[in-house]
C-alpha positions as CSV (number, residue, x, y, z in Angstrom):
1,X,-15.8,5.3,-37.9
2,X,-18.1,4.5,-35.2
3,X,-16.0,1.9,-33.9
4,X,-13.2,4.4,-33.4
5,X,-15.9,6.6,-31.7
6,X,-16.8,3.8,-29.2
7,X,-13.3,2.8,-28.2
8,X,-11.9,7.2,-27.7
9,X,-15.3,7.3,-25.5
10,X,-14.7,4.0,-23.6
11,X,-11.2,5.1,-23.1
12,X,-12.7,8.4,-21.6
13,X,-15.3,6.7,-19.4
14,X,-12.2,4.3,-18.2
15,X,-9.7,7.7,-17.5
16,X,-12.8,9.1,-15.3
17,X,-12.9,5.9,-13.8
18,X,-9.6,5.7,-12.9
19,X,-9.1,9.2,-11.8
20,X,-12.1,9.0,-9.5
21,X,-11.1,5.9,-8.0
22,X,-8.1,7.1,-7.2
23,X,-9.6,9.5,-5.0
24,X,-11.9,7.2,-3.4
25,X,-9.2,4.9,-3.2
26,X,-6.9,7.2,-0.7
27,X,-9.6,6.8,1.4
28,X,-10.6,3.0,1.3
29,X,-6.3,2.4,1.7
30,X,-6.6,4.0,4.7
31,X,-9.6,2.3,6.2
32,X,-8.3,-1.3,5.3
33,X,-4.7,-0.6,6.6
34,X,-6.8,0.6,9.8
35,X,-9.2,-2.7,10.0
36,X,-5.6,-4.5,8.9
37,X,-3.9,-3.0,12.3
38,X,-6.7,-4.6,14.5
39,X,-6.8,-8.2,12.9
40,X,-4.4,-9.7,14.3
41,X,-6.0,-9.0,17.6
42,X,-9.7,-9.4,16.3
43,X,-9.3,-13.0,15.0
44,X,-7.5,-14.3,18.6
45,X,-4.1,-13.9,17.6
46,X,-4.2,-17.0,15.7
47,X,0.2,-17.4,14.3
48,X,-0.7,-17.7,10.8
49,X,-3.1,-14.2,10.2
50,X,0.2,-12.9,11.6
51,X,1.1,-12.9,7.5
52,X,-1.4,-10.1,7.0
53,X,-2.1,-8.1,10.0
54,X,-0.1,-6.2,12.2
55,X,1.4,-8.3,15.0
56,X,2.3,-5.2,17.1
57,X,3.5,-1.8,17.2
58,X,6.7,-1.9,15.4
59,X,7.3,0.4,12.7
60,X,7.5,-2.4,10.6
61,X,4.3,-3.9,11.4
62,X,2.5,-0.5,10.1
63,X,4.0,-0.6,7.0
64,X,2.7,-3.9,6.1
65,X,-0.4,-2.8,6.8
66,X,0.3,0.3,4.6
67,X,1.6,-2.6,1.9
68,X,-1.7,-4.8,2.4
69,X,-4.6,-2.0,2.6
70,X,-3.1,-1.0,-0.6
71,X,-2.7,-4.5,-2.3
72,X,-6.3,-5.5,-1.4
73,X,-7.5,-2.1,-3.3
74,X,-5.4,-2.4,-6.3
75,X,-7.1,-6.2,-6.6
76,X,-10.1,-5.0,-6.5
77,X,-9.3,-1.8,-8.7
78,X,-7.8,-4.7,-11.0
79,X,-11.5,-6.2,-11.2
80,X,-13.5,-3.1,-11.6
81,X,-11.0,-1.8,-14.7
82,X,-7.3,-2.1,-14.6
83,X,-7.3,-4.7,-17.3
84,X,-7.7,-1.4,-19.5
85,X,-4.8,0.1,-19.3
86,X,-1.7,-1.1,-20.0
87,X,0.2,0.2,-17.2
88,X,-1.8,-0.7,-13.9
89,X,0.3,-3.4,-12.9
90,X,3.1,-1.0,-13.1
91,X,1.8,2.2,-11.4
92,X,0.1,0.4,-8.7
93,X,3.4,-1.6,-7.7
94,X,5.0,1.7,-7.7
95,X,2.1,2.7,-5.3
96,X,2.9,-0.3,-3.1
97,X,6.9,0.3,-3.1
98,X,5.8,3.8,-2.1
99,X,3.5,3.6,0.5
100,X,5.4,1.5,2.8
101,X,8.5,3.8,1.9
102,X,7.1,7.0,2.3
103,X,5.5,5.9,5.8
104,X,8.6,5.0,7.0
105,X,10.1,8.5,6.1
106,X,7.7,10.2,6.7
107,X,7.6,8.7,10.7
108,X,11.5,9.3,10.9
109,X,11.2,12.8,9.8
110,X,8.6,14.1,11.8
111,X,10.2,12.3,15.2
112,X,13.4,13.1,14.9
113,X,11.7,16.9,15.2
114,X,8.5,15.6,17.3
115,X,7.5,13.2,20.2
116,X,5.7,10.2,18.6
117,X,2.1,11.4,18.5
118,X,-0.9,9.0,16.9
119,X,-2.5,11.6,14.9
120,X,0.7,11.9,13.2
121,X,1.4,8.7,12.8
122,X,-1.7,8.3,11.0
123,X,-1.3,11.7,8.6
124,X,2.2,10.2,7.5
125,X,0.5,7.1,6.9
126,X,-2.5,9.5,4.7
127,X,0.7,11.3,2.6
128,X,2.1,8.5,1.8
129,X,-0.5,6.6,0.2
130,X,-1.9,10.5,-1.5
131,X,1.3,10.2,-2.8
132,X,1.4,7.2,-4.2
133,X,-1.9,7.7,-5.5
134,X,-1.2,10.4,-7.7
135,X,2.2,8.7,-8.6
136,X,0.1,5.7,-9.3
137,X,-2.4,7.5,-11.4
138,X,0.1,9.3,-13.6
139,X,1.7,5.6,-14.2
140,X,-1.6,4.1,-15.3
141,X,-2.5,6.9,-17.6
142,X,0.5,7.4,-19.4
143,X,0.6,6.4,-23.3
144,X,4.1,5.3,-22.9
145,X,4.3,1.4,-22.5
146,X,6.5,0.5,-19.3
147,X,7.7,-3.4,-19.1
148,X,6.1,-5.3,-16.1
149,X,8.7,-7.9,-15.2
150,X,10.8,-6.0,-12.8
151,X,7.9,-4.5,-10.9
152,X,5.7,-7.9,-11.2
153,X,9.1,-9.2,-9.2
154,X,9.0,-6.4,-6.6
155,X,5.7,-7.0,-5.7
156,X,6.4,-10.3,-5.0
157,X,9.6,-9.6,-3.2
158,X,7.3,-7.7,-1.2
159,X,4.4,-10.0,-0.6
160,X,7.1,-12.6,0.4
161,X,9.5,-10.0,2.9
162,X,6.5,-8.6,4.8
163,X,5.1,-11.5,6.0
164,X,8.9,-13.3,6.7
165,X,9.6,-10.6,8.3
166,X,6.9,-10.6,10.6
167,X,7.7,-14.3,11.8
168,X,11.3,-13.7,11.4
169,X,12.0,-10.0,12.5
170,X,16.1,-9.0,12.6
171,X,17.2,-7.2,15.3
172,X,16.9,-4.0,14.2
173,X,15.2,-2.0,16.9
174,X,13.7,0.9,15.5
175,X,12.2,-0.6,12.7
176,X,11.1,-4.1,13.7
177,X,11.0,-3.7,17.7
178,X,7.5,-3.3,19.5
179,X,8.2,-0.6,22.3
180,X,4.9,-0.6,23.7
181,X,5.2,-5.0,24.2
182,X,9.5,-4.5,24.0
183,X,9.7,-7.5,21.9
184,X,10.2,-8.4,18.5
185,X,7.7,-10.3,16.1
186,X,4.9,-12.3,17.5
């Protein structure tokens, strides 16, 4: 009996956890994708941080950065207490998938109405990862058991295209070409 009564009170301490952390956490994404834009330029340019932070101003660039902030929380998060629930891995690759995603809509949306404005650049960047955050939480908490495999393989789809793509942009202008430089990649 007390047993049973230790593990429904951990399980509430850990829901608390999470759902507090997931507010903090909409914060700290946003600060490490910021410190993540600046690396690149922070650390000399050196070619092979090019992997993690944003080599310029593309559109593309920024949502790694998106990607990454998030990544480097959810590890962390990880540590602190996702090994309690049995959906983490799956909510927070949804969060991952969504935060990139949503940023890029987001941006298209508002400038197909609006002139390309850094306050807004950085709200859709906010929404998206609120978003995903909620999403994300709703994932973790839920009783129902989702299989890991398929997002375990996204995330590393992911980890592998954001980088590549960096070194190896496609000429696709308005996603992977740096106006402000007008070049592509490094």
């Amino acid at each position: 009996m007390f047993e049973i009564y230790l593990s429904s009170y951990s399980k509430r301490i850990y829901r608390k956890r999470a759902k507090i952390t997931t507010f903090v956490g909409m914060l700290c994404i946003l600060l490490i994708s910021s410190l993540l834009h600046f690396g690149f330029e922070f650390f000399g340019r050196i070619k092979w941080t090019g992997a993690l932070f944003a080599v310029n101003e593309s559109i593309w660039e920024h949502l790694k950065i998106g990607f990454f902030g998030g990544f480097i929380f959810y590890i962390i998060e990880y540590i602190i207490y996702g090994r309690r629930f049995e959906n983490f891995v799956v909510g927070k690759s949804v969060a991952l998938f969504l935060i990139p995603f949503l940023t890029a809509v987001f941006y298209f949306l508002y400038t197909a109405f609006f002139t390309e404005n850094l306050f807004f650049d950085i709200m859709t960047l906010f929404l998206a990862i609120i978003i995903a955050q909620l999403v994300s939480l709703g994932i973790t908490l839920s009783k129902k058991k989702i299989k890991k495999a398929p997002f375990v393989i996204l995330i590393i789809l992911l980890l592998i295209l954001f980088p590549l793509l960096t070194y190896f942009p496609p000429k696709i202008p308005h996603l992977f070409y740096d106006f402000a430089h007008n070049r592509y990649g490094i």
